[in-house]
C-alpha positions as CSV (number, residue, x, y, z in Angstrom):
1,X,-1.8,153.5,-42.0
2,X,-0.1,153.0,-45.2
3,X,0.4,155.7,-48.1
4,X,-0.7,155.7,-51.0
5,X,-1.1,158.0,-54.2
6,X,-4.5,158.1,-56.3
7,X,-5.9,160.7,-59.2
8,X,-8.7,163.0,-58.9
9,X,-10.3,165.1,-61.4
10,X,-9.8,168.8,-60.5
11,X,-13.3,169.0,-60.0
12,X,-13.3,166.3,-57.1
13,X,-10.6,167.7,-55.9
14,X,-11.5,170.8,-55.7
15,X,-14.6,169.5,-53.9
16,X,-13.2,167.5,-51.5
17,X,-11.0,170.4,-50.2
18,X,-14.2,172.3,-49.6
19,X,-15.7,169.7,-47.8
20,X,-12.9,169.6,-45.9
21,X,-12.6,172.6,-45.1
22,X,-16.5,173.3,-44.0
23,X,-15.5,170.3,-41.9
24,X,-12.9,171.5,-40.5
25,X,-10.8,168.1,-41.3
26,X,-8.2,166.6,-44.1
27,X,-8.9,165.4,-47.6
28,X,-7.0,162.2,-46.5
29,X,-9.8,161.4,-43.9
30,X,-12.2,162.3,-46.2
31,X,-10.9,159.7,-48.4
32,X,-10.3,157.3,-46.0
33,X,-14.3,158.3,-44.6
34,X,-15.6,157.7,-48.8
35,X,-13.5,153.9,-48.9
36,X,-14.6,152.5,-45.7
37,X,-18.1,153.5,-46.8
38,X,-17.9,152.0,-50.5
39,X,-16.4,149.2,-48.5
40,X,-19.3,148.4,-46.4
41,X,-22.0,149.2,-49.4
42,X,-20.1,148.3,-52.3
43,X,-22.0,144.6,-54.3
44,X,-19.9,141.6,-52.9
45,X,-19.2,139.4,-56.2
46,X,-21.0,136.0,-55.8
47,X,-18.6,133.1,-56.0
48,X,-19.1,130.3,-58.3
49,X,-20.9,128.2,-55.9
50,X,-23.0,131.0,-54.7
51,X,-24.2,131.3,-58.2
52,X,-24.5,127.5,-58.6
53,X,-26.9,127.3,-55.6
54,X,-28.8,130.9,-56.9
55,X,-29.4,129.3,-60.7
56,X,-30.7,125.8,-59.0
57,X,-32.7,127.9,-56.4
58,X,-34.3,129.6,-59.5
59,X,-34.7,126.1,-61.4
60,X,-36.2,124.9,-58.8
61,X,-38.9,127.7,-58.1
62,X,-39.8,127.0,-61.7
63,X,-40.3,123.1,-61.6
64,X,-42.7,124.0,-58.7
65,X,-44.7,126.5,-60.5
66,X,-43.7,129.3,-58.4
67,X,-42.5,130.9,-61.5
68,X,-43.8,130.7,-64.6
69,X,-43.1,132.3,-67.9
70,X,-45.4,133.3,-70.6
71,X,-45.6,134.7,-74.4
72,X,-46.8,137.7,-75.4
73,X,-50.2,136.0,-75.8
74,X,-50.3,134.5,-72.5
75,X,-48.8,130.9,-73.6
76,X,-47.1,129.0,-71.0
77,X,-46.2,126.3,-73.6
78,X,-44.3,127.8,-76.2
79,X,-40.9,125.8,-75.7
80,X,-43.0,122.6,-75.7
81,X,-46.1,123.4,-78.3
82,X,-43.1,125.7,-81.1
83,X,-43.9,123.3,-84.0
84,X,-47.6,123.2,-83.6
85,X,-47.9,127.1,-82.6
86,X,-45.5,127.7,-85.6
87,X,-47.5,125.7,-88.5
88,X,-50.9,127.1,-87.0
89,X,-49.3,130.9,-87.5
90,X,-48.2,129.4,-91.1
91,X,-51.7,128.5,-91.9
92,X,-53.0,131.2,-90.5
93,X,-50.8,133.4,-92.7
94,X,-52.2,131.5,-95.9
95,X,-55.9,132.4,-95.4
């Protein structure tokens, strides 16, 4: 094992050492218990590839209609259709 010094709060401190103590064990393997389980659950940060292949994964779910994206009215088109939805809500607004 290798020493090493970290900061607590006193609260957490103060915690600890009654876990401890309920346990009948040491703050240190306490510690040690807390890191090997943030360890094991803690996100793993994607690499840039991983994130390459996830964006052209998502790309590709949308080029095959598996996901789609719509307006607030329902329009699927908006990106393609802006200039034509934009001078309908134009005329719209002159009425």
């Amino acid at each position: 094992m290798v020493r090493t010094m970290i900061q607590l709060t006193e609260e957490q401190l103060k915690a600890l050492k009654a876990l401890a103590k309920a346990r009948k064990t040491s703050v240190a393997k306490l510690v040690r218990e807390s890191v090997a389980q943030y360890i094991v659950t803690a996100p793993i940060e994607l690499t840039r590839e991983e994130k390459r292949q996830r964006a052209l994964e998502f790309v590709r779910q949308i080029k095959e209609g598996k996901i789609q994206f719509h307006d607030i009215e329902g329009k699927t088109d908006v990106s393609v259709n802006h200039d034509e939805y934009f001078a309908q809500a134009i005329e719209d607004d002159l009425r």
